[in-house]
C-alpha positions as CSV (number, residue, x, y, z in Angstrom):
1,X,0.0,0.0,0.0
2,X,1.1,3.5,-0.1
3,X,0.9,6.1,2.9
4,X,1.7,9.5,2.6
5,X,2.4,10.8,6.9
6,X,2.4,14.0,8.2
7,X,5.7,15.9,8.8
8,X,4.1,18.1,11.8
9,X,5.8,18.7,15.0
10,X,5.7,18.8,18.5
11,X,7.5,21.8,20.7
12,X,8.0,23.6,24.2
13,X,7.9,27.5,24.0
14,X,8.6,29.1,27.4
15,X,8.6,32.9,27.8
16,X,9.9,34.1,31.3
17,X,10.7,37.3,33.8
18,X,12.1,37.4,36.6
19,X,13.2,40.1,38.9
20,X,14.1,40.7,43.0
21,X,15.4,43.1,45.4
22,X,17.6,43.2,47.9
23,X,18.0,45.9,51.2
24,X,20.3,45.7,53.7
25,X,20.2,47.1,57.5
26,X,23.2,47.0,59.3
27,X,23.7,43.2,60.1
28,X,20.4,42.0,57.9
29,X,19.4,41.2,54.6
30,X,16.4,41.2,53.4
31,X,15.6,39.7,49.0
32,X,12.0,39.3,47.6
33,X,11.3,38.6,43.9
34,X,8.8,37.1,41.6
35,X,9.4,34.3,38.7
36,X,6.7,34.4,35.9
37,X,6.8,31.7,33.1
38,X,4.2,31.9,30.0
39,X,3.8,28.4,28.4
40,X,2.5,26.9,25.3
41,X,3.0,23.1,23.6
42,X,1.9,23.3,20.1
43,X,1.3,19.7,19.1
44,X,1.1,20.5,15.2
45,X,1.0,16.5,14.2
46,X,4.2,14.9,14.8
47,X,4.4,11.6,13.6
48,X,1.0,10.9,12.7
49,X,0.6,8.6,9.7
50,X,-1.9,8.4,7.1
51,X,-2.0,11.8,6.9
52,X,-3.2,12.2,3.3
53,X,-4.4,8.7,3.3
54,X,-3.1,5.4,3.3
55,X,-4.4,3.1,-0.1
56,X,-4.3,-0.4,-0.1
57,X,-3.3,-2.4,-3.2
58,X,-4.5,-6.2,-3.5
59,X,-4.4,-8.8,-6.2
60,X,-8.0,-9.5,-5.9
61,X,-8.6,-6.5,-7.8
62,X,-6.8,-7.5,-11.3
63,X,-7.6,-11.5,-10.2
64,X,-9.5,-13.8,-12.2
65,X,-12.9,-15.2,-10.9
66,X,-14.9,-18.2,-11.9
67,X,-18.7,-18.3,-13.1
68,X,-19.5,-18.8,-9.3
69,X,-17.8,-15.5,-8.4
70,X,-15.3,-17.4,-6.7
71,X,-10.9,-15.8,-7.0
72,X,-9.0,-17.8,-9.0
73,X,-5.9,-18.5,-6.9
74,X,-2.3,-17.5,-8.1
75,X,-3.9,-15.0,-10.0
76,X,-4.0,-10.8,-10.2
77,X,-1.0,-8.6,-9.4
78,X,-1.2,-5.6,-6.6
79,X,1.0,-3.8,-8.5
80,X,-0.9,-4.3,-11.3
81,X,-3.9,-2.9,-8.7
82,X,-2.1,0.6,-8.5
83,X,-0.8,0.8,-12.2
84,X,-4.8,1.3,-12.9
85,X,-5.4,2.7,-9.3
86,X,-7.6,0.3,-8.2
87,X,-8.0,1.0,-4.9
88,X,-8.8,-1.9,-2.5
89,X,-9.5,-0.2,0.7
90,X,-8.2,3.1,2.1
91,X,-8.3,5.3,5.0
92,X,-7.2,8.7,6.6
93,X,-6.2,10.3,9.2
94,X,-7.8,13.8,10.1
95,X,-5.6,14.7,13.5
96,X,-5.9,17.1,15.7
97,X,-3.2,19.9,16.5
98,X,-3.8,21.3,19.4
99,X,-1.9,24.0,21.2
100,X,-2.0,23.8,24.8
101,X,-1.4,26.7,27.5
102,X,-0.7,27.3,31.0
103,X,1.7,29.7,33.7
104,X,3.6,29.3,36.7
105,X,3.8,31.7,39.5
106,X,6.4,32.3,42.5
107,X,7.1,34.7,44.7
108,X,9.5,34.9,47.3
109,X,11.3,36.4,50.3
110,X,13.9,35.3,52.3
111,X,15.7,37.2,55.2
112,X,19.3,36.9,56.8
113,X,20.0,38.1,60.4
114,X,23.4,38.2,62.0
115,X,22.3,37.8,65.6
116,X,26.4,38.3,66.6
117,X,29.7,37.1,65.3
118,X,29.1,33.5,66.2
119,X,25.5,33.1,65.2
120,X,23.6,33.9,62.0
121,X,20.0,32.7,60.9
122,X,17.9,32.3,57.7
123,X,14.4,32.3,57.4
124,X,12.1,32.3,54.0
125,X,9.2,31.5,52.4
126,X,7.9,30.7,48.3
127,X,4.7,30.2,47.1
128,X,5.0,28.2,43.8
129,X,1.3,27.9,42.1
130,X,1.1,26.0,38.3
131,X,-2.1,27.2,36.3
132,X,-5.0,25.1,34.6
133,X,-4.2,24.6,31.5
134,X,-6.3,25.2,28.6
135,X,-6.7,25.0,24.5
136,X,-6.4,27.7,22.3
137,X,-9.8,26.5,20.9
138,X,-11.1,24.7,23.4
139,X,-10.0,21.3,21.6
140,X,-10.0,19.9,25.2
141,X,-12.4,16.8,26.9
142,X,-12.0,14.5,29.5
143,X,-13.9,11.7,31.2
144,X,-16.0,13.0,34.8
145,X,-17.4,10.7,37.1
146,X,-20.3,12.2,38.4
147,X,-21.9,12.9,33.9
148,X,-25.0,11.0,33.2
149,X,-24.0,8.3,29.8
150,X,-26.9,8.6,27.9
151,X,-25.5,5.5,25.9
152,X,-25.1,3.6,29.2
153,X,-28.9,4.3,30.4
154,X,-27.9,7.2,31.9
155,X,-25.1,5.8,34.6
156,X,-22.5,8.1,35.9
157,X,-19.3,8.5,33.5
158,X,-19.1,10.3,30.7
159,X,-17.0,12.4,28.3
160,X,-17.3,16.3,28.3
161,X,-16.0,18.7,26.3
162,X,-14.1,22.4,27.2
163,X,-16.0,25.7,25.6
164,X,-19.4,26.9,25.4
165,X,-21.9,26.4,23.6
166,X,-24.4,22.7,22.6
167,X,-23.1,20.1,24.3
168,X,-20.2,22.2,25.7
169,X,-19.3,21.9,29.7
170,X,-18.9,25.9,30.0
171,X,-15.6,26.1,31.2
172,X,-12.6,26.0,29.4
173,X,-10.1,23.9,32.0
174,X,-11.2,20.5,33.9
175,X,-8.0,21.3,36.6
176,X,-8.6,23.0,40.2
177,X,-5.3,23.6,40.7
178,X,-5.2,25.2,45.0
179,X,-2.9,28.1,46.3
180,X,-1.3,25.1,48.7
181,X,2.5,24.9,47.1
182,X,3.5,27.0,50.6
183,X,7.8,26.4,50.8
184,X,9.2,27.7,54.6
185,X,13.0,27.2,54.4
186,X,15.1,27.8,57.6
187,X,18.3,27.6,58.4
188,X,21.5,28.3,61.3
189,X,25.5,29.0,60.8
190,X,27.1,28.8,64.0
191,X,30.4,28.9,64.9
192,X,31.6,27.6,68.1
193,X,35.2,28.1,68.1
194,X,37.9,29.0,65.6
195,X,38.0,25.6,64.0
196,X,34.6,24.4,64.8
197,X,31.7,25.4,63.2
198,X,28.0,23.7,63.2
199,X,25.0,24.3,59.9
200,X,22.0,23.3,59.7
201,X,18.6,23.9,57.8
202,X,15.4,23.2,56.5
203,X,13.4,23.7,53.3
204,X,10.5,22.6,51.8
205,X,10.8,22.6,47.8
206,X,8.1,22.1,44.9
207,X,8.5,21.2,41.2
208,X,5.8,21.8,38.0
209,X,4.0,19.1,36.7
210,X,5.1,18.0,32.8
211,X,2.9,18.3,30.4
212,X,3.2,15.3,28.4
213,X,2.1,12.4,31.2
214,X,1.4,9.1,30.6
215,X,-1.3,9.1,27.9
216,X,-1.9,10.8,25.0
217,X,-3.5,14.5,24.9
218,X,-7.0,14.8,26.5
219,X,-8.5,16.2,23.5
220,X,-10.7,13.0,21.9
221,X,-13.6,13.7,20.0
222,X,-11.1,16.4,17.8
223,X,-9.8,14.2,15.1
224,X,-11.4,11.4,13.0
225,X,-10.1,8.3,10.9
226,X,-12.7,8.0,7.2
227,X,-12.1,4.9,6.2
228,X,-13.4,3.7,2.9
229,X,-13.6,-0.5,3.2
230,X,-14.0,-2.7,0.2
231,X,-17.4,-3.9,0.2
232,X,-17.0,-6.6,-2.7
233,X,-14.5,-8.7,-1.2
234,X,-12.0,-7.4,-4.3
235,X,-14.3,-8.1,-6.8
236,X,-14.1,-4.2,-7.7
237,X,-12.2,-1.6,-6.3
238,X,-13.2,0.6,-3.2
239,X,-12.6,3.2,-5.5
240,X,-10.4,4.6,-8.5
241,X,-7.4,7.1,-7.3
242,X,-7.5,9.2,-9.7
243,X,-11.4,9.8,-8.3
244,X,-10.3,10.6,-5.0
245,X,-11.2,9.1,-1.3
246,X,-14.7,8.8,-1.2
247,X,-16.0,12.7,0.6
248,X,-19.1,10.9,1.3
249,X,-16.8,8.9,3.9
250,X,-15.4,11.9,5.5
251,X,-16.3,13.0,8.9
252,X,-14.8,15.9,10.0
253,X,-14.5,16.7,13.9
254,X,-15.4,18.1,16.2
255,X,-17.7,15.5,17.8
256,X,-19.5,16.5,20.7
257,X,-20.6,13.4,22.1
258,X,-20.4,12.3,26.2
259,X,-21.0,8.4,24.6
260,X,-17.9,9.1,21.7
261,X,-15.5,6.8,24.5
262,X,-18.2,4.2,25.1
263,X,-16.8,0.5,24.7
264,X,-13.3,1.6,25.3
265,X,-10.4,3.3,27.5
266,X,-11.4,6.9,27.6
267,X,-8.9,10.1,28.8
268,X,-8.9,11.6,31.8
269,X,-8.3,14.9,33.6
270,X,-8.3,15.0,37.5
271,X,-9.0,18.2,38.8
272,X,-6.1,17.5,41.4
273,X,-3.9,16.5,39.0
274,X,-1.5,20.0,39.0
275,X,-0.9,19.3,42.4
276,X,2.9,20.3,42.5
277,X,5.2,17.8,44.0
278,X,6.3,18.5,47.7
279,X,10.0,17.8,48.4
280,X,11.5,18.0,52.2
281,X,14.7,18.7,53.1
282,X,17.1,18.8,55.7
283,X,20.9,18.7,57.1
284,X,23.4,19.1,60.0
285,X,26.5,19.6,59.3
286,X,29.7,19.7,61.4
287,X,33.0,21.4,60.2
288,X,36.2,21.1,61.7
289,X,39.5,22.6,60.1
290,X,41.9,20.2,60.8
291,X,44.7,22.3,59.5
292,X,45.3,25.4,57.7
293,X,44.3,23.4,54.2
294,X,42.9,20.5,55.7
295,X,38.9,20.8,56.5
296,X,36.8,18.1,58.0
297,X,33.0,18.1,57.0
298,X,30.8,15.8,58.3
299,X,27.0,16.1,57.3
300,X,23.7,14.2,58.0
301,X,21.1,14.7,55.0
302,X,17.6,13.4,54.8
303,X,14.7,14.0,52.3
304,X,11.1,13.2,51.7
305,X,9.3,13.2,48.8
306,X,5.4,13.7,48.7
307,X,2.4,14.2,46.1
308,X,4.5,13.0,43.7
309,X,3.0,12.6,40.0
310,X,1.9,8.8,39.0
311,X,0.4,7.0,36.7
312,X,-3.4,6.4,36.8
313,X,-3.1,2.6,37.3
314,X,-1.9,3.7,41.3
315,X,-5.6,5.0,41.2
316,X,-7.2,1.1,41.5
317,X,-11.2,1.3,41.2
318,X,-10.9,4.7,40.0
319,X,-9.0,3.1,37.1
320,X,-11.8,0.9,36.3
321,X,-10.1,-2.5,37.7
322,X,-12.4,-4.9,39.3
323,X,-12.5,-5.1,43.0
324,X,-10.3,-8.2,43.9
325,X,-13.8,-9.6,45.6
326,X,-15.1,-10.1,42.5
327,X,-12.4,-13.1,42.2
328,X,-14.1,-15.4,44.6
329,X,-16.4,-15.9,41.2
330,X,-14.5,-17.5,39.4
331,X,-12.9,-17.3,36.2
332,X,-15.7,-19.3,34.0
333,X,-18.1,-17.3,35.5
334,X,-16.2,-13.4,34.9
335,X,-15.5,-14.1,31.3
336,X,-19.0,-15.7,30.8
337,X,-21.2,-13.4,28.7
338,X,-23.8,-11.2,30.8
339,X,-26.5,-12.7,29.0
340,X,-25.2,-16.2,29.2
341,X,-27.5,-18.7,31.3
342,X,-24.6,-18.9,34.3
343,X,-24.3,-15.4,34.7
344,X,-28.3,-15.1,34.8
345,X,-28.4,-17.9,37.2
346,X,-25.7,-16.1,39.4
347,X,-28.3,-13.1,39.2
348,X,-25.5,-10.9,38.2
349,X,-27.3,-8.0,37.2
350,X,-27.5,-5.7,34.1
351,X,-25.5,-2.9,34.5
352,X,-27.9,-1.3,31.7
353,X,-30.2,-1.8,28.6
354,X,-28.5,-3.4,25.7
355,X,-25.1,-4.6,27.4
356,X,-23.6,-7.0,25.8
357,X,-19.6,-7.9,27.6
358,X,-18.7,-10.4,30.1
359,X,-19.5,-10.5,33.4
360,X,-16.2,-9.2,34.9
361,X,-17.0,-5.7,32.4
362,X,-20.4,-5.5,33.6
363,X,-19.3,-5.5,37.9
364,X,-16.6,-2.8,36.6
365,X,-17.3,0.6,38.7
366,X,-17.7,2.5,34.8
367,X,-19.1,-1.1,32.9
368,X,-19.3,1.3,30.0
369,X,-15.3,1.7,29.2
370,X,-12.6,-0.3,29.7
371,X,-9.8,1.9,31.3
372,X,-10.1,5.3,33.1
373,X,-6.8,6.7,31.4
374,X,-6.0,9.5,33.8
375,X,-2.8,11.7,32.6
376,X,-1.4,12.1,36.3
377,X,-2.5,11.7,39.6
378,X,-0.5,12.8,43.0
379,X,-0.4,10.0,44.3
380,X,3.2,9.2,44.9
């Protein structure tokens, strides 16, 4: 077959200020400043293939065939197919290319005091805060828990889509991102004699969240893949290339639709998920000169690590697993249909009108998708 790709790409643009101040009275210092960084990800189709189509070629299409209608085996060329563009099946990719926004704030102010010659102390403070991100048009949807499925009799758990407007969730992030990324840092120098000399501090650090998590981009329902099948079983072509892919087969996105995931793993936002890692530290540290080029440092150093970003398969139930109870079941009886006489004689019930998958899909918390694919959740 033939594929033509796409040649797009994928980028990081960061715009940032910075600026602080610094005044001194006699023994103390005193700095405060502000960091501001502007963000954007243009994700402009980087290796997506089938771009402008990819056309399928099959000797069934120049093959011979038998009064019954039946292929004549060792017979017909695909090359022969696409010297007379005889299509056998195609399709396309229509992609998205979304470009994503967001900001990071921090102030902070930090103060040195000189309480004598022996003894000086640090003491500061940094708020780091990491906005919602958004789309630049609202190319943007995730799966929420608590959205009645209309293709799922109305059961919580559906896809909803950033913007305004039909079908539209009015808002134009899914993250809550809280004013909670609070960083205290303190700290002592003092020195006891002329060769001894004891440090020791305390900080408590954050870092940003990384755009690109562990699934895709949360903006399904934006992009589409026509196909255009051969409905002849190569008798004749799907179509001719110099015709063109069929138009009547073309979809073109948006589409709006809370059931568009249904059947399937569907993408997820949580609205915790900018919650910036915490990072604790602290030391002592005992210096002893032993001679005049000769320094002994001896240091204790711990730190902690909390909210850290993970993967949505930490989040158990909320990933759509089965509850490990469901086990005592029995494996005939979870992969036996829901419809099946020993999963109606279990009385395992229905999750809804027209389901159709085993019995271990329908006692799933969401029985309507397979996994919850959240992009990062602080659960580290």
């Amino acid at each position: 077959g033939l594929s033509w790709p796409s040649f797009g790409y994928e980028k990081n643009d960061r715009w940032q200020f910075s600026t602080d101040l610094a005044w001194v009275r006699g023994k103390s210092t005193i700095k405060a400043g502000i960091e501001y960084r502007h963000h954007s990800f243009p994700h402009k189709g980087w290796a997506v293939g089938g771009a402008a189509g990819n056309f399928n070629f099959n000797r069934l299409g120049t093959g011979g065939y038998d009064a019954s209608g039946n292929n004549l085996s060792q017979t017909g060329d695909p090359f022969a197919s696409f010297l007379l563009g005889q299509v056998h099946d195609a399709n396309q990719s229509i992609y998205a290319q979304p470009t994503w926004f967001e900001n990071y704030l921090s102030p902070w102010v930090n103060a040195e005091f000189k309480i004598n010659p022996k003894l000086t102390l640090n003491f500061g403070m940094r708020l780091d805060y990491q906005t919602a991100r958004t789309e630049e048009n609202d190319e943007y949807s995730t799966f929420d828990p608590n959205t009645p499925n209309p293709g799922a009799g109305n059961r919580p758990g559906a896809v909803i889509f950033a913007g305004s407007g039909p079908g539209r969730a009015g808002t134009r992030t899914f993250e809550r991102p809280k004013w909670n990324a609070w960083g205290p840092r303190a700290g002592f120098a003092y020195r006891m004699n002329d060769k001894n000399m004891i440090r020791g501090g305390y900080g408590m650090y954050y870092a940003g969240v990384a755009f690109s998590q562990f699934t895709g981009d949360p903006n399904l329902g934006f992009a589409s893949n026509p196909v255009a099948p051969n409905t002849t079983n190569g008798q004749l072509p799907a179509f001719l290339l110099d015709i063109r892919f069929p138009t009547q087969n073309i979809r073109q996105p948006p589409f709006i639709d809370p059931t568009i995931a249904n059947g399937g793993g569907v993408p997820a936002v949580s609205p915790d998920g900018l919650t910036l890692p915490r990072f604790q530290n602290w030391s002592l540290t005992f210096e002893r000169r032993l001679t005049k080029n000769m320094m002994l440092d001896v240091s204790y150093i711990g730190n902690h690590g909390s909210r850290l970003n993970h993967h949505g398969q930490r989040a158990g139930l909320d990933y759509n697993m089965n509850d490990p109870a469901v086990l005592s079941l029995g494996a005939a009886l979870l992969n036996s249909n829901i419809n099946s006489p020993a999963a109606r004689q279990a009385n395992i019930p229905i999750p809804y009108a027209g389901f159709n998958g085993t019995v271990a899909q329908a006692l799933r918390r969401y029985p309507q998708y397979q996994n919850i694919e959240w992009r990062g959740l602080p659960l580290g």
